[in-house]
C-alpha positions in Angstrom: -22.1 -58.8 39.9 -21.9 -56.4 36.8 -24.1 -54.0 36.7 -26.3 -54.0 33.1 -25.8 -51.2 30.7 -28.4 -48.7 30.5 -29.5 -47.1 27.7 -30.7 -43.3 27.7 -34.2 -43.0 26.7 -35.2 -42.0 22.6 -36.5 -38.3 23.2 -36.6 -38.0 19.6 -40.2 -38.5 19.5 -41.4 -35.9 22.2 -38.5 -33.0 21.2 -37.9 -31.6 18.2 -33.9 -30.2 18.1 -33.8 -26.6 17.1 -29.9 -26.6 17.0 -27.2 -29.5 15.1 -23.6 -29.7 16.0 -21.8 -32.8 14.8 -24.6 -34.5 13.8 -26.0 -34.3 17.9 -29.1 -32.7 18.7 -29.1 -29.7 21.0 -32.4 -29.4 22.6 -31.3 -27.3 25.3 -33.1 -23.8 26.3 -32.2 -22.0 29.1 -33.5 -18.1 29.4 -30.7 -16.2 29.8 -32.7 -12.6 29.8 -35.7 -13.8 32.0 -33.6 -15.6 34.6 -30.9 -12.1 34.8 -33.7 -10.1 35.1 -35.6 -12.0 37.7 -33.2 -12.6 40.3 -31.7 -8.8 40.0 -35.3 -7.0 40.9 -35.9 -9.4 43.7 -32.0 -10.0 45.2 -31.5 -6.2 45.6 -30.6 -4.6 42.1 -33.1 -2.5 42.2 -32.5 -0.4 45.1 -29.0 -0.8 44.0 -28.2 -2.9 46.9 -25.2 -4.4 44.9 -23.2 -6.2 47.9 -26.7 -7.8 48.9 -27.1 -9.2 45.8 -23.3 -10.1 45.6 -23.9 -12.4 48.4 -26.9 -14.2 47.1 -25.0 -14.9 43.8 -22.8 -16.7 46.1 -24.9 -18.4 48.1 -26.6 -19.8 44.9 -22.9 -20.6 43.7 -22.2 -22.8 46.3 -25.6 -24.5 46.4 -25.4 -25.6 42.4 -21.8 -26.9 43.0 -22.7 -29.0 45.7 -25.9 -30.6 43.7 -22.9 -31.8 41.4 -21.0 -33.2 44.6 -17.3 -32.3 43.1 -14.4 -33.4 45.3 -13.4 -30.3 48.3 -10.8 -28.1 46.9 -8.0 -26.5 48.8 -9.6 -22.8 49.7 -7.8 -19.8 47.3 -6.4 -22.1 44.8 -8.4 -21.2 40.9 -10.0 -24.3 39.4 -10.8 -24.2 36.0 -14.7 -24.6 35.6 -15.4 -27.1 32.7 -18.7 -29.0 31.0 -18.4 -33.0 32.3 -16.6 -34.9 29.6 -19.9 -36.9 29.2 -21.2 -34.1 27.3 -18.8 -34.6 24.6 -20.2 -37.9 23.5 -21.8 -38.4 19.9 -24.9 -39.4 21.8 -28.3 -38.1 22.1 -28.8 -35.7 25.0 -30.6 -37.4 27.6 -32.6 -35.8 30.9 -30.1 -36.2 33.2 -27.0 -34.3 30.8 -30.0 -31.8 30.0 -30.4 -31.2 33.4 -25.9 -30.5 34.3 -25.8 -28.5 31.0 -28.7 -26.1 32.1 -27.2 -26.2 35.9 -23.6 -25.4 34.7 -25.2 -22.5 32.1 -26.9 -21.0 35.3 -23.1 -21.7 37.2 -21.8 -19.1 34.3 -24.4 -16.5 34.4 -24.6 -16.3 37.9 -20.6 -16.1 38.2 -21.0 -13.2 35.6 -23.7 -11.8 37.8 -21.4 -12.1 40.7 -18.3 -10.3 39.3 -20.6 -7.3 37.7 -22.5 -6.7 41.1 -19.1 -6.8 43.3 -17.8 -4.2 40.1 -20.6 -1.9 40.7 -20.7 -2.0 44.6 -16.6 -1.4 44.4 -17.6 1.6 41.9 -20.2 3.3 44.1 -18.0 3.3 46.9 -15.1 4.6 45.1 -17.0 7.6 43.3 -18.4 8.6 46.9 -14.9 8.6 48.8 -13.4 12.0 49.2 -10.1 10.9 48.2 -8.7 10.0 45.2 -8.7 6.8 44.8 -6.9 5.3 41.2 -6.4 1.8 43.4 -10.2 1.3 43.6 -10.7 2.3 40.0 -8.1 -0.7 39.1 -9.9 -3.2 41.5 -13.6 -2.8 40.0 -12.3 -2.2 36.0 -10.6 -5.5 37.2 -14.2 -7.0 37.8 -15.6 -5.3 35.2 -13.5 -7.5 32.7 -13.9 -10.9 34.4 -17.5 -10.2 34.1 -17.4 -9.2 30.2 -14.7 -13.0 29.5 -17.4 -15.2 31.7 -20.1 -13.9 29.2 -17.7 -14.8 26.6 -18.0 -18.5 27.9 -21.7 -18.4 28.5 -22.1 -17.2 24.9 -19.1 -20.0 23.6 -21.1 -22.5 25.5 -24.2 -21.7 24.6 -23.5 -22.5 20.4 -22.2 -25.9 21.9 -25.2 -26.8 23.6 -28.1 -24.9 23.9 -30.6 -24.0 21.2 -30.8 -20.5 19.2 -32.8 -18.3 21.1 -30.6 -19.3 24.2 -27.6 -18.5 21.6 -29.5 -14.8 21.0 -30.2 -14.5 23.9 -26.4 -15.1 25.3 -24.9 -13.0 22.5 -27.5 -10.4 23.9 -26.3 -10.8 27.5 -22.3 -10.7 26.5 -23.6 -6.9 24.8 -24.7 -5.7 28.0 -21.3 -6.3 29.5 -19.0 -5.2 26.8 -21.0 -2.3 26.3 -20.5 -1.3 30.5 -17.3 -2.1 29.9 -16.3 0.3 26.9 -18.4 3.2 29.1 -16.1 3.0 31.7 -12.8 2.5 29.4 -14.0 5.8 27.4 -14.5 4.1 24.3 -18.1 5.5 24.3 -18.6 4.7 20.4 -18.6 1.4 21.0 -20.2 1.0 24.8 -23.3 3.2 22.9 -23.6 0.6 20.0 -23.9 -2.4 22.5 -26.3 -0.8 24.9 -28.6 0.6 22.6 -28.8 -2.8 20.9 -29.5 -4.5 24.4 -32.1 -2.0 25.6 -33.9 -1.6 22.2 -34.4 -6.4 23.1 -35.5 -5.1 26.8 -37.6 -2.2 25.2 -39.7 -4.9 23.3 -39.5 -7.5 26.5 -41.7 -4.6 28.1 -43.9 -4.7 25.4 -44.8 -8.3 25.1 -44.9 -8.3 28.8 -47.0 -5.8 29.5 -49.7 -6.0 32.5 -47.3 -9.0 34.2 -45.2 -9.0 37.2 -42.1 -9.6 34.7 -42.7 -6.0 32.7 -41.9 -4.4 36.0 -38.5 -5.9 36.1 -37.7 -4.7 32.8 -38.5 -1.3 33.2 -36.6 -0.9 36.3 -33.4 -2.3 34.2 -34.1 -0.2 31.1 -34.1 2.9 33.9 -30.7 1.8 34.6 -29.4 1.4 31.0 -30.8 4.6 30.1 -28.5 6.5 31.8 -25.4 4.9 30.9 -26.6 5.3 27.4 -27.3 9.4 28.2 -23.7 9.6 29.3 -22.2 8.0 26.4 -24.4 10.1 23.9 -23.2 13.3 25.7 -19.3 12.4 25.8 -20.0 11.3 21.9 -21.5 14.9 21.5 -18.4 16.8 23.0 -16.0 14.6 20.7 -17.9 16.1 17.7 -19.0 12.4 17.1 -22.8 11.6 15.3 -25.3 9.7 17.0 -27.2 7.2 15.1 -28.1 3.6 15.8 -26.3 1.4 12.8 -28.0 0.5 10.2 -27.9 -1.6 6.8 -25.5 -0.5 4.2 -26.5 0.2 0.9 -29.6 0.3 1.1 -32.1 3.1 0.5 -35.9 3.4 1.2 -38.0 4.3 -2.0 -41.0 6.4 -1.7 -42.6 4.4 -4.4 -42.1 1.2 -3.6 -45.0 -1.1 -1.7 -45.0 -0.8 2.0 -44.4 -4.7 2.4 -43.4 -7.1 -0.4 -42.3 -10.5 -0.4 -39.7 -11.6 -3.0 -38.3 -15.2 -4.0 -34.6 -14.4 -5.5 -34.0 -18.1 -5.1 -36.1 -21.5 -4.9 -37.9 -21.6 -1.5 -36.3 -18.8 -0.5 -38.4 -15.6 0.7 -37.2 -12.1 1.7 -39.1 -8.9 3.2 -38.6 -6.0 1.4 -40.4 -3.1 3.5 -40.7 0.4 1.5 -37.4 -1.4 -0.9 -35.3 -2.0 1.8 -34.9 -5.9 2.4 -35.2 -7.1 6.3 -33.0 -9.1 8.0 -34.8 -12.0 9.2 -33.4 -15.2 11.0 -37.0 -17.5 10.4 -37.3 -18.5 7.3 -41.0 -19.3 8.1 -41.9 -15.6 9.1 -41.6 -14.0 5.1 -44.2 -17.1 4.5 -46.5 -16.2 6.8 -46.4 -12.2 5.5 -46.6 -13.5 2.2 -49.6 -15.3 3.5 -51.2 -12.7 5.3 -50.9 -10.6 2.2 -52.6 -13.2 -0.3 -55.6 -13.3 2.4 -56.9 -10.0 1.4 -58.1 -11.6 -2.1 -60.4 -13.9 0.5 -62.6 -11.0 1.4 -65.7 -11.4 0.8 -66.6 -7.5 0.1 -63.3 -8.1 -3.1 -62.2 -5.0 -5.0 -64.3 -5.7 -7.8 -67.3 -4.7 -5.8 -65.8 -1.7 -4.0 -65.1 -0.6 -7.5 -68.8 -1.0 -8.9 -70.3 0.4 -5.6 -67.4 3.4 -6.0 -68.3 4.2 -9.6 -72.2 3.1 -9.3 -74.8 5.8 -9.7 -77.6 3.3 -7.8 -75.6 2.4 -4.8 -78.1 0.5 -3.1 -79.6 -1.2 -6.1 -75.6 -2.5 -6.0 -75.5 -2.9 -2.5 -78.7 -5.0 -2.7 -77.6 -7.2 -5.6 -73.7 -8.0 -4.1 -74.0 -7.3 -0.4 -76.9 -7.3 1.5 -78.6 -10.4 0.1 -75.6 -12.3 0.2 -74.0 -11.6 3.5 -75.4 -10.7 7.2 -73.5 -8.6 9.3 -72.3 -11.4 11.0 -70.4 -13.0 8.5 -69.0 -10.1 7.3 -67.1 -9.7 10.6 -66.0 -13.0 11.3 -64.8 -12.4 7.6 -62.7 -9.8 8.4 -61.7 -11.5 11.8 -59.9 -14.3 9.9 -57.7 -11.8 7.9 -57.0 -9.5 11.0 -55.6 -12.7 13.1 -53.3 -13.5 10.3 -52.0 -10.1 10.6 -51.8 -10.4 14.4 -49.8 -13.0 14.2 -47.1 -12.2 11.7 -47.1 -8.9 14.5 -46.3 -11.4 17.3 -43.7 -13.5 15.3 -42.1 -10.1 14.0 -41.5 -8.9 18.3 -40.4 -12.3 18.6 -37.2 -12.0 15.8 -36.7 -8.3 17.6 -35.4 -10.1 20.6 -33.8 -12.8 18.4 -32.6 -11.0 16.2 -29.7 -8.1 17.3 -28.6 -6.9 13.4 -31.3 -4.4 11.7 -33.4 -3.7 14.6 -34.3 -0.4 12.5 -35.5 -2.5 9.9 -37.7 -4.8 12.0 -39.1 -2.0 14.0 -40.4 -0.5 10.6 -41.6 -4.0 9.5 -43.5 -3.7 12.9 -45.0 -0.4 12.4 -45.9 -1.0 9.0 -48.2 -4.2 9.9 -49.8 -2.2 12.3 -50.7 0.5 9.9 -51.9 -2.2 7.6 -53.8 -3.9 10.5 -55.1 -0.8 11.6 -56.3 0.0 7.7 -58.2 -3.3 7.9 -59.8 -2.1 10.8 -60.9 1.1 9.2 -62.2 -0.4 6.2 -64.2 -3.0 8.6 -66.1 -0.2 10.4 -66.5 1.8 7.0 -68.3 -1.0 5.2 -70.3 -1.7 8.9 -71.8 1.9 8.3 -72.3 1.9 5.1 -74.6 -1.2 6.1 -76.1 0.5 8.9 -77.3 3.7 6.5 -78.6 1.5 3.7 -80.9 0.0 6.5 -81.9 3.1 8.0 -83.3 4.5 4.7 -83.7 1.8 2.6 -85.8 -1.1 4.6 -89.0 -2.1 4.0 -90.3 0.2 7.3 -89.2 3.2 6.1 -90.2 3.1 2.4 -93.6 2.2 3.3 -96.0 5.0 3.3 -97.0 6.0 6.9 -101.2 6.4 7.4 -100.0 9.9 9.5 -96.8 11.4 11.0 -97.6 12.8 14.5 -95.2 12.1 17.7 -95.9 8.4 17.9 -94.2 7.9 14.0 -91.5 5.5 14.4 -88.1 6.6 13.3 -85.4 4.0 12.9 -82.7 4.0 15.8 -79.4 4.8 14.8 -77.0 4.6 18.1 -75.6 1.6 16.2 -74.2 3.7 13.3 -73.0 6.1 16.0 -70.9 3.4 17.7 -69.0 3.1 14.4 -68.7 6.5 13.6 -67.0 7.1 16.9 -64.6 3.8 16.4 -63.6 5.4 12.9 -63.1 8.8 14.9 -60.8 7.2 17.1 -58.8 5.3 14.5 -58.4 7.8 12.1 -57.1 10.3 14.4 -54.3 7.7 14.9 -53.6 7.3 11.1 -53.8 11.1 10.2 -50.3 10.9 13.2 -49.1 8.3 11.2 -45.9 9.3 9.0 -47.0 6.1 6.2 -50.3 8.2 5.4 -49.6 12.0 5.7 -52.9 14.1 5.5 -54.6 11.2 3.4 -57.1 10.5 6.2 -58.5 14.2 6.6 -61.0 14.0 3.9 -62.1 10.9 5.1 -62.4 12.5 8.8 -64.7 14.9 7.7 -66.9 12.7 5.9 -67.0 10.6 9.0 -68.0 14.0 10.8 -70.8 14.5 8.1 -72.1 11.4 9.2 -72.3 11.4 12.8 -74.3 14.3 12.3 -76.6 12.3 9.8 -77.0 10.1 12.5 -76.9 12.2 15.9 -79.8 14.7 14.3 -81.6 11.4 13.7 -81.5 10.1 17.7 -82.2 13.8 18.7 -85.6 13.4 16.8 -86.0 10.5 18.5 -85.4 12.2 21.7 -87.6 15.1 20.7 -85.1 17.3 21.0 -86.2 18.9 17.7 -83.8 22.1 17.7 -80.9 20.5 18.2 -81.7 17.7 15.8 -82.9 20.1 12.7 -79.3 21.9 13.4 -77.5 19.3 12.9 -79.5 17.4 9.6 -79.2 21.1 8.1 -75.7 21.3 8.7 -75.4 17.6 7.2 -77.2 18.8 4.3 -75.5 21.6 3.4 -72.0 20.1 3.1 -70.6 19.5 -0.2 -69.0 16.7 -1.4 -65.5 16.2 -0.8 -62.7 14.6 -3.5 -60.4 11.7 -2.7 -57.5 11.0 -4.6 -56.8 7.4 -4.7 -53.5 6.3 -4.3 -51.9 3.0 -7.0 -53.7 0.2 -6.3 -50.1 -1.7 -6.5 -48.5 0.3 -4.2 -50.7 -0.1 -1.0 -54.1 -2.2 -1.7 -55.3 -1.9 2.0 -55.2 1.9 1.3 -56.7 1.9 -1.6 -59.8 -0.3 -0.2 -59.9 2.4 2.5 -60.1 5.2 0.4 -62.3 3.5 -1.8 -64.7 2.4 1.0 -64.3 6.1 2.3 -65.8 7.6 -1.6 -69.2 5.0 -1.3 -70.2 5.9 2.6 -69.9 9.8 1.2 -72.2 8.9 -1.5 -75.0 6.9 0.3 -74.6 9.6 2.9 -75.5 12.2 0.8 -78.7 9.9 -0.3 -80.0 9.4 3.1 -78.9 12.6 4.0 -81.7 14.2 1.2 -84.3 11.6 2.2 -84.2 12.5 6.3 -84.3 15.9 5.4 -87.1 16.3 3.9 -88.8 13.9 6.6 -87.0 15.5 9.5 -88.0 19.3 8.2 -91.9 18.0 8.2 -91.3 16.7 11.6 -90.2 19.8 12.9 -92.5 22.3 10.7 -95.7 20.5 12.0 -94.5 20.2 16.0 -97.1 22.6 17.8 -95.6 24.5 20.4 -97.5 26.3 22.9 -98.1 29.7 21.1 -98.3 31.4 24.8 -96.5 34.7 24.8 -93.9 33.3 27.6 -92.9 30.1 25.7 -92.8 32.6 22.1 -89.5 33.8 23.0 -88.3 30.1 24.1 -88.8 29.1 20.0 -85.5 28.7 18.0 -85.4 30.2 15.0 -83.2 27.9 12.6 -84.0 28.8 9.6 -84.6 32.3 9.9 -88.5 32.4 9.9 -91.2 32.3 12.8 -93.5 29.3 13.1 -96.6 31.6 13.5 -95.7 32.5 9.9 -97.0 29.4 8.4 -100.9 29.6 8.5 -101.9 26.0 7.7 -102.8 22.8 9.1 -100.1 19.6 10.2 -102.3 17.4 8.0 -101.3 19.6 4.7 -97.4 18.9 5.8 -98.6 14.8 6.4 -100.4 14.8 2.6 -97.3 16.8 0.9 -94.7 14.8 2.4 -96.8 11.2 1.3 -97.6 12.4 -2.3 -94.2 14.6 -2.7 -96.3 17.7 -3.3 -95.6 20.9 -1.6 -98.5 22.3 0.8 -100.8 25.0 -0.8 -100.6 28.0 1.6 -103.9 30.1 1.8 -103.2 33.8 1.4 -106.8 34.7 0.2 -109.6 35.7 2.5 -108.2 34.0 5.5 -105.6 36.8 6.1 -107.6 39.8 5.6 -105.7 42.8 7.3 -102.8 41.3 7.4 -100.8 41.9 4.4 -97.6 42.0 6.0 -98.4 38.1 6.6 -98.8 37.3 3.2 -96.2 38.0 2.5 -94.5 36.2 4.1 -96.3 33.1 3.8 -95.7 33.5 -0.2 -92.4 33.2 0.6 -92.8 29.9 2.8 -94.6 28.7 0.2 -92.3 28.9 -2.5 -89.6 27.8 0.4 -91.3 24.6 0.7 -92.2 24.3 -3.5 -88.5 24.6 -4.1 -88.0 22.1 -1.6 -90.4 19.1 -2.7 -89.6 19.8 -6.3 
């Protein structure tokens, strides 16, 4: 009886092909990278056991061939390895070729595997025999090559059938050998070029990996690579030869161009230009999302039309209170800024992903890297800047504070401000990052020292709080007697995250030079009006801060409570009251117009 044709199953529905030769779909992806690096850290490679791992590849060998059941061959004689003539059909890739394609790719890299191992174990013992031995030199360059044509074929194979990161990934893995293989013919130009292109993929493999068991395995390869890449830059030295990773020709970065821009020379087609200098860039659906990414600033809810009023506003919480705070809780503000910062995250993560795709202008894509980090890391800062702004137009500006109090003794309420603390520590932390960064320069040390100016604003305010009065009038004096700082804003055009920043940076200085005068004034009554013990042991114990003894100021707590309700300085007897003491009356005159000069 005939056996009925069968029909391979439609997998059109559940696969979508990355790859077209011929009019077939390649759906095909087998890791080249992960797979290498996986069985060399646990088969031996990285105690350098090379003949142990020689024997596994071997072992694996002749357990994939024998899944394939081929017909016993006479032992010695060469047979030429090739894809099953099935493959070569017009047809639809089904689960069982998907399955001998992948096998026979892993039959490739593991011979490759196999002829670099036995090279390097015929190396080491040939560099640590006392005799010279040019026989042993010829046997492992031997292997060396063989090693270097299989990852020809893995690569050749690879555009047949597999998809394109397997194809990036091969091209990747046929660099590695060629580049071992120019180091030990002494054409160290070359062997330099191909390594440093590998290890710059397995650099960024570490990154994305980083915290798993896989990162590990990188890092014990990239040891390896490193010093193969030493040697070649020191034998490139003694030739009198430069050192410099290849980059794009004809092309020049301009100061004054935007950091990223996105630029449509033809119809739906988009190119990265970063600082002027256009990226290389295999997805044609990254430059959308950047492009993206960069049009979601206008969805902001704080837009530059209100940084601007704010910036040039003379009644910055009148403005604040119009735009801001009775439009917008705190909440919504962040989850605001969360949607913008996960656009950016993600062009990050598609941007590592074309690194290890992607072997032409890895200087370019590293910068495109950096530069959405210092963008990110600008929307970060201008997060937390507009977060304390809102935290010191509530501590002086809510209805608790601007209420008149019936008396100010110890049990006066002041508000707490370890909230506006946290921030001002996160902005301490990131802008000690961005003052190191080479896209910003000095720009950021202005805004540093406002951001000290306020922490003090706000750390005088919890030492009250603490009744730790000395150290808390310190600092609110200090506060108070900083002047205000310029910033120059950069072009808008050129860098509009930095120009938020730096915008955002010019309004907390100004509304913390407002609530800077009001808690001084409040803060200084505070502290006038604390009795100490006037015992002769705890005299000495007294911290003079602004230069005058407490015992100087002859009147009453309550006259400090009245003047600081009705904004009238206290009237200071210096009549009958001080009789005998006209030392003392002098200077209580000059307390008195101390505290005039003050309130008025």
């Amino acid at each position: 009886m005939d056996n009925p044709e069968v029909t391979p199953p439609n997998l059109s529905e559940n696969l979508t092909p990355t790859n077209e030769v011929n009019g077939v779909s390649r759906l095909l992806k087998f890791p080249v990278l992960d797979y290498v690096n996986e069985v060399r850290f646990k088969r031996g490679i990285k105690l350098e056991e090379y003949g142990r791992f020689r024997k596994y590849c071997s072992r694996k060998l002749h357990q994939l061939r024998k899944q394939f059941k081929s017909v016993p061959n006479k032992s010695g004689k060469y047979i030429h390895e090739e894809f099953p003539e099935v493959l070569n059909d017009n047809r639809l890739v089904n689960l069982i070729f998907v399955y001998l394609i992948i096998r026979y790719l892993e039959i490739v890299t593991l011979r490759c595997e196999r002829a670099w191992s036995y090279a390097m174990d015929l190396k080491s013992k040939c560099e640590t025999s006392t005799l010279k031995n040019n026989r042993g030199r010829h046997y492992y360059m031997r292997k060396f090559g063989k090693a270097y044509r299989l990852s020809v074929l893995l690569e050749d194979y690879s555009k047949k059938f597999a998809d394109n990161s397997t194809i990036s990934a091969s091209k990747l893995y046929h660099n590695f050998f060629e580049g071992v293989l120019r180091y030990e013919q002494g054409r160290y130009e070359e062997g330099y070029s191909c390594l440093t292109t590998y290890s710059s993929v397995i650099e960024q493999k570490i990154r994305t990996t980083a915290g798993l068991p896989q990162c590990e395995w990188y890092n014990s390869q990239l040891t390896q690579l490193n010093a193969i890449i030493k040697m070649c830059t020191f034998h490139m030295k003694v030739m009198g030869k430069v050192v410099s990773t290849p980059t794009l020709s004809h092309q020049t970065e301009d100061a004054n161009a935007e950091l990223i821009q996105v630029k449509t020379p033809e119809e739906n087609h988009f190119v990265v230009h970063c600082k002027g200098v256009a990226v290389p860039l295999q997805s044609q659906l990254l430059p959308q999302k950047i492009l993206y990414a960069l049009n979601s600033i206008d969805k902001l809810s704080i837009t530059d039309t209100i940084l601007t009023s704010l910036c040039d506003s003379t009644d910055i919480p009148s403005v604040l209170r119009e735009h801001i705070s009775s439009k917008l809780t705190k909440d919504q503000l962040l989850n605001n800024y969360e949607e913008v910062t996960v656009l950016f995250n993600e062009c990050v993560d598609d941007v590592c992903s074309e690194l290890m795709l992607n072997t032409d202008g890895q200087d370019q894509l590293r910068k495109l890297e950096d530069t959405l980090h210092s963008m990110k890391s600008l929307l970060q800062v201008e997060k937390h800047v507009i977060l304390e702004i809102f935290c010191l137009y509530g501590l002086c500006y809510n209805s608790e504070f601007i209420i008149p109090y019936s008396c100010l003794d110890n049990r006066t309420p002041l508000p707490d401000s370890s909230e506006g603390i946290r921030y001002a520590n996160m902005l301490k932390q990131q802008l000690t990052n961005l003052v190191d960064d080479p896209n910003f320069g000095t720009v950021f040390l202005v805004p540093k020292e406002i951001v000290r100016t306020v922490n003090a604003l706000l750390l005088s305010i919890h030492c009250f709080r603490k009744e730790e009065f000395n150290e808390g009038m310190s600092l609110i004096n200090w506060a108070n007697s900083r002047s205000l700082m310029d910033i120059s804003l950069p072009e808008k055009q050129k860098n509009r995250l930095l120009w938020r920043c730096l915008v955002s940076f010019k309004t907390l200085q100004s509304i913390c030079n407002l609530v800077c005068k009001k808690f001084y004034q409040r803060l200084l009554v505070l502290f006038a009006r604390k009795n100490l013990p006037k015992d002769a042991e705890n005299e000495d114990n007294i911290l003079d801060i602004f230069g005058i003894e407490r015992d100087l100021v002859y009147c009453r707590p309550l006259l400090f409570d009245l003047a600081f309700i009705y904004y009238q300085p206290p009237e200071l007897e210096t009549g009958s009251r001080f009789k005998g003491k006209n030392i003392l009356i002098n200077y209580a005159l000059g307390v008195r117009n101390m505290l005039s000069s003050l309130w008025n």
